[in-house]
N, C-alpha and C positions, 0 to 999 in steps of 0.2 A: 529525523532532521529537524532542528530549530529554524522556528518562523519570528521573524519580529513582526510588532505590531503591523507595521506599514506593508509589509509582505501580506500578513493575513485581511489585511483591510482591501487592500487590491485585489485580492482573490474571492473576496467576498464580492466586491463589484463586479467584477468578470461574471460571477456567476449570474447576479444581476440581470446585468447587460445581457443575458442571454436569453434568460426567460421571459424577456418582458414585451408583454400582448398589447397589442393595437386592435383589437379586437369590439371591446368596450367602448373604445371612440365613436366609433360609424354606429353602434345603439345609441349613444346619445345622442349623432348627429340625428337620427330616424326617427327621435323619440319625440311628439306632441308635447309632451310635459313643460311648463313655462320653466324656462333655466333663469338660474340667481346669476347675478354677472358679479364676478371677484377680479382683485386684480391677481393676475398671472404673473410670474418671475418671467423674467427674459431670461436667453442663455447668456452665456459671458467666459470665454473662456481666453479673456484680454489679460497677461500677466501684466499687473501692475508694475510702473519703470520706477517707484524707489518704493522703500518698502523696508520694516525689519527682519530681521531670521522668522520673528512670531506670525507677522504677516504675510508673510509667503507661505506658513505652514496652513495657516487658514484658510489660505485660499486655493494650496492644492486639498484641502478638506473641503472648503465648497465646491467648489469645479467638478470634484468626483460624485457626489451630491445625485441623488436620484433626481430629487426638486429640479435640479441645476439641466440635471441629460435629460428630462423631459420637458424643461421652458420652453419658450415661442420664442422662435419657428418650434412647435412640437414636430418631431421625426415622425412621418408618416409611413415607414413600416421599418423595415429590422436593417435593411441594408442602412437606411438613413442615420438609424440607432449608433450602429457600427462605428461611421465616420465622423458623426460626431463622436463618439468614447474614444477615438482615434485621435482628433482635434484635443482632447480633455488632456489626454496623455502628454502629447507632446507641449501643452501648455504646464504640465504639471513638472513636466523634465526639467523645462527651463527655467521652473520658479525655482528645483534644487538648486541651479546651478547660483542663481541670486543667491542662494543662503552659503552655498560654499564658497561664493567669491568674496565673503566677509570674512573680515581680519576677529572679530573679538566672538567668534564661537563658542560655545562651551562645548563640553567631551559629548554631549548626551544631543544636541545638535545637531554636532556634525556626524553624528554615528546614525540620528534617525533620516536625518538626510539624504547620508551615501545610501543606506540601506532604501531610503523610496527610490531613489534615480535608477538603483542595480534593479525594480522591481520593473519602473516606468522604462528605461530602455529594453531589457526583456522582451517584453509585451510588444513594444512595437519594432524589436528588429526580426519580429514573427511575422509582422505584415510590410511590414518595407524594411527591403535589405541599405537602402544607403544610414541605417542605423548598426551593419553590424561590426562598422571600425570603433563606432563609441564602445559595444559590450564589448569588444576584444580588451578597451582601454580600459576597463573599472577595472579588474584586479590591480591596477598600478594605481589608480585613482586611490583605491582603498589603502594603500600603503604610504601614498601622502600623506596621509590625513593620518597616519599613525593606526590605522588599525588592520595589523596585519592578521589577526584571528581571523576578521571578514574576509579580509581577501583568500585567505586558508579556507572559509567556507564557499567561499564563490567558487571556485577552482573546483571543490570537491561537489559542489549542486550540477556545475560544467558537465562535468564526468556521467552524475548520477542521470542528467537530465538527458546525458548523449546515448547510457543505456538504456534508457528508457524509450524514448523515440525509436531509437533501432530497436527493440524488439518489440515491441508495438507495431511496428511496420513487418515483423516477420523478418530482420535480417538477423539472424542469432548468430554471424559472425561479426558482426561488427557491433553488435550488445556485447561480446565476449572480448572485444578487442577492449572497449571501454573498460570493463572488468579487468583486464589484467594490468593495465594501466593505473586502474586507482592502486592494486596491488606492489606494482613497480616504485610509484612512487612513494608509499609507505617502505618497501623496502630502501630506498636511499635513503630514507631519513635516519633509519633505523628505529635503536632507542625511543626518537623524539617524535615516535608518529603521533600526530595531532588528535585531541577530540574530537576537532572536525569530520578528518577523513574517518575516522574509526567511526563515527555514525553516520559516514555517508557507505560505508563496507559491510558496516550492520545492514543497513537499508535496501543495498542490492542482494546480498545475499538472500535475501527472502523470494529473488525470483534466480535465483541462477543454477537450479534445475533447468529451468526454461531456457536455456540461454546454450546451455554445455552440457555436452555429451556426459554420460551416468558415469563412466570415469572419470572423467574428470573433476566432478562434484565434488569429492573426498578431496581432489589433492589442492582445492581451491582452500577449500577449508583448511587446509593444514596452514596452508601460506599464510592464512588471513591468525588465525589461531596462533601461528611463529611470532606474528607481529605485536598482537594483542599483549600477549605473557610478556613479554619483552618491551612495553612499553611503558612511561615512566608516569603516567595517569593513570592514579588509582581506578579509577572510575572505568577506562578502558580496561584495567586487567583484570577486572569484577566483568564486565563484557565478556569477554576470551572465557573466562568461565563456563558460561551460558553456553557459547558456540561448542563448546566440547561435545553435549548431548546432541547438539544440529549434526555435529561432523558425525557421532557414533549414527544416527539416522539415518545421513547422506551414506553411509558406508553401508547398510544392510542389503540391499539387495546382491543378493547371491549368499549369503551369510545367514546364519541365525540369530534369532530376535530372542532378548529376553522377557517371558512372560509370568506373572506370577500376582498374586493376590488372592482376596475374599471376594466374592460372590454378594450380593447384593441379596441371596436368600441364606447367608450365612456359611455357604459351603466353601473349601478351598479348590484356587485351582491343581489340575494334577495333569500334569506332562504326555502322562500315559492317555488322559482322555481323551486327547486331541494328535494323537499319534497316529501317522498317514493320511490326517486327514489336509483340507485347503483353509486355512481359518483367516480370516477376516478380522483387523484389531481395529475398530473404529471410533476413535476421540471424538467423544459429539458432546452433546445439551440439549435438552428442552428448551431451551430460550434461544438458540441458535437459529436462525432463518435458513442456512444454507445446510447445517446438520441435519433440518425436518425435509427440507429439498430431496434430498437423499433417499429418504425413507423409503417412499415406491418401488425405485427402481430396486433398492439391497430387498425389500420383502418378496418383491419379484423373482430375482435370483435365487433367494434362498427358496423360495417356493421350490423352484425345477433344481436346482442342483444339491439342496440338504440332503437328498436322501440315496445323492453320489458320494459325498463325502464333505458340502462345505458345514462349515461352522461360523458364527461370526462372537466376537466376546465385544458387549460395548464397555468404553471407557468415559461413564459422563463425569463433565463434570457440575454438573448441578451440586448446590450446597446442602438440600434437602430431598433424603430418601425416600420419601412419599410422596413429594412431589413426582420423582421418578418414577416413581411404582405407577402413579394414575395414568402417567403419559403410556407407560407403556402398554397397560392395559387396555387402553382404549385405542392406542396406533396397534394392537394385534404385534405388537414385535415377539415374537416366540424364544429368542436365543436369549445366553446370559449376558449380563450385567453387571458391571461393578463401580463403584464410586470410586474418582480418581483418586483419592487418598489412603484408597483401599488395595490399588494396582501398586503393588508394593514388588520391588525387585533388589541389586545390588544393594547392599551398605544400607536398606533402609530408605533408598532412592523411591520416590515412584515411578511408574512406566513414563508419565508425560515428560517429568525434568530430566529423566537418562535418557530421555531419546530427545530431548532439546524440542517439544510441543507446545511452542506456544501460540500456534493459530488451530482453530474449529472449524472443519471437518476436516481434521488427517486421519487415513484410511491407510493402511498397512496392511497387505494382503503376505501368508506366508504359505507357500507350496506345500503338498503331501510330501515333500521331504524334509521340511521342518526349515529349508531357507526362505528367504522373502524373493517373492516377486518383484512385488512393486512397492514403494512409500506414497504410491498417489492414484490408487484403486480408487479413483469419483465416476461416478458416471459410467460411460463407455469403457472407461478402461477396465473397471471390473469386468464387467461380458465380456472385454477380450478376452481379460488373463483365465478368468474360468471356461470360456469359449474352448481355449488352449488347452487346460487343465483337461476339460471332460468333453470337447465336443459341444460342436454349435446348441441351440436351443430350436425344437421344432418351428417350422414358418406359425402355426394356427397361436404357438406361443408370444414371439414378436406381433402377431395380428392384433392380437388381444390387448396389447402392452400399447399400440399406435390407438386402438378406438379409444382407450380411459385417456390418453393423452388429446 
């Protein structure tokens, strides 16, 4: 999804505004040390009554102002912090409104305007609801003013924002209600579904496993995929592209995977070596934080179930082979390896772009019958699926696995 500046600058304060210690005050208060007396800023969060378009942007940039949220009265601890940042905002709302209720605009103006108001109402129809008839209004606002693309992207952030909340909170029916909605309304459009929505469909897709039942997954994709192809932005149908390998992914479990390439010690794979067994396909990196996360618990498993039948083949993609080689030497990982360039499958495909990979660590586990399990073997859910496979794992083995942790 696209940020404008004033989007990312508020979200920078937010974070801000969040971390910021009171801590250090009361050591100075305590401290002997003779103090230098400076003069301090006051707070001011007074919108000036006339003023130009340039002046009001200045002074929702000072207002927002770290300087500015920690003057005197300094906020004596976080609740204080809060209603002031609360006060900041609603001061800043209205200095948009000064700059939109001016007749001699320019395009770049009023776009960075509407776009801070949609940012500063937001924010605060999260803490007081008598803000949420203004959000309801900005998509009309935005079409005023002639920019209907924003308003296209407000609508679709609307959407992206309503699945996310819901399944964060655990309702993955109404994160899926949202989802189909974004999809509905690409289907009216037809033809002319927007860049907007199509990177706000790209965006959910990446959690709507989570969201919806393992059938359904594939038939989302297809919907989202019908649209893609079918629409009249090049840049969207280059998209649709990409999702073809996400849908063949989303479709593998219960199905066969295809697997194929060189070996990192130079050998090929062969079909036959890994026949009956449970093998484990895992997309990682050395410079991966959540790929090395992993490590433990897959060397654990493989400890107790290798010489049941698992296998595991990594997929790195580090850029250099030796670098590979030292990691794995020294992490003890025993199974094979291959460079992702080297996972070579269909047409010359490699395994990550035919199966639509592009986040680190996806984990593809495929049963001793040659179909996949799972597409999200992390953690626990590997010990399930091999739990299942071969039978739980001794208690003294879990004991062992809780003392290193």
């Amino acid at each position: 999804m696209k940020k404008s500046f004033y989007l990312m600058m508020v979200a920078a304060l937010a974070m801000t505004f969040a971390n910021v210690s009171f801590a250090d005050d009361a050591k100075d208060e305590a401290s002997d040390a003779p103090k230098v007396e400076k003069e301090e800023p006051v707070f001011n969060a007074d919108v000036p009554e006339e003023g130009s378009a340039e002046d009001y942007f200045a002074f929702i940039k000072s207002a927002q102002s770290q300087k500015n949220l920690l003057a005197k009265p300094r906020p004596a601890n976080q609740k204080e912090f809060r209603e002031r940042a609360v006060t900041v905002l609603k001061a800043c709302n209205e200095a948009t409104n000064k700059i939109l209720a001016k007749d001699s605009l320019t395009k770049e103006q009023t776009t960075n305007a509407v776009k801070a108001k949609i940012e500063f109402v937001r924010q605060l129809a999260r803490v007081d609801s008598s803000f949420q008839e203004e959000l309801a209004s900005l998509p009309q606002l935005c079409k005023d003013k002639g920019l209907d693309a924003l308003a296209e992207e407000l609508e679709v952030y609307d959407f992206v924002d309503k699945f996310m909340m819901a399944l964060q909170s655990g309702k993955k029916d109404k994160a899926k209600d949202a989802l189909y909605e974004m999809i509905e309304k690409g289907e009216t459009e037809g033809k002319k579904i927007t860049s907007e929505l199509a990177d706000g469909l790209e965006f959910v897709l990446q959690y709507a496993e989570y969201a919806l039942e393992k059938d359904d997954v594939a038939k989302v994709y297809e919907k989202v995929l019908a649209l893609f192809k079918n629409a009249d932005d090049e840049e969207v149908v280059r998209s649709g592209k990409a999702l073809e390998g996400k849908l063949r992914r989303a479709q593998l479990p219960g199905n066969e995977m295809l697997v194929g390439g060189t070996f990192i010690d130079d050998t090929e794979y062969k079909a036959e070596d890994y026949a009956g067994k449970t093998v484990l396909i895992d997309f990682w990196a050395t410079w991966c934080g959540p790929c090395r996360g992993e490590i433990p618990n897959v060397k654990k498993l493989y400890g107790y179930y290798h010489e049941k039948g698992f296998e595991i083949i990594g997929i790195s993609s580090d850029r250099d082979v030796e670098t590979l080689k030292k990691f794995i030497e020294k992490e003890e990982m025993p199974w094979k390896q291959m460079m992702r360039d080297k996972a070579l499958v269909a047409d010359g495909q490699t395994m990550g772009s035919y199966y639509g990979v592009t986040g680190i660590p996806t984990m593809i586990l495929i049963g001793p019958d040659g179909k996949v399990v799972t597409i999200n073997a992390r953690g626990a859910a590997l010990k399930d699926a091999l739990e299942s496979i071969y039978g739980p794992m001794p208690k003294d083995e879990e004991a062992d696995d809780e003392d290193e942790e």
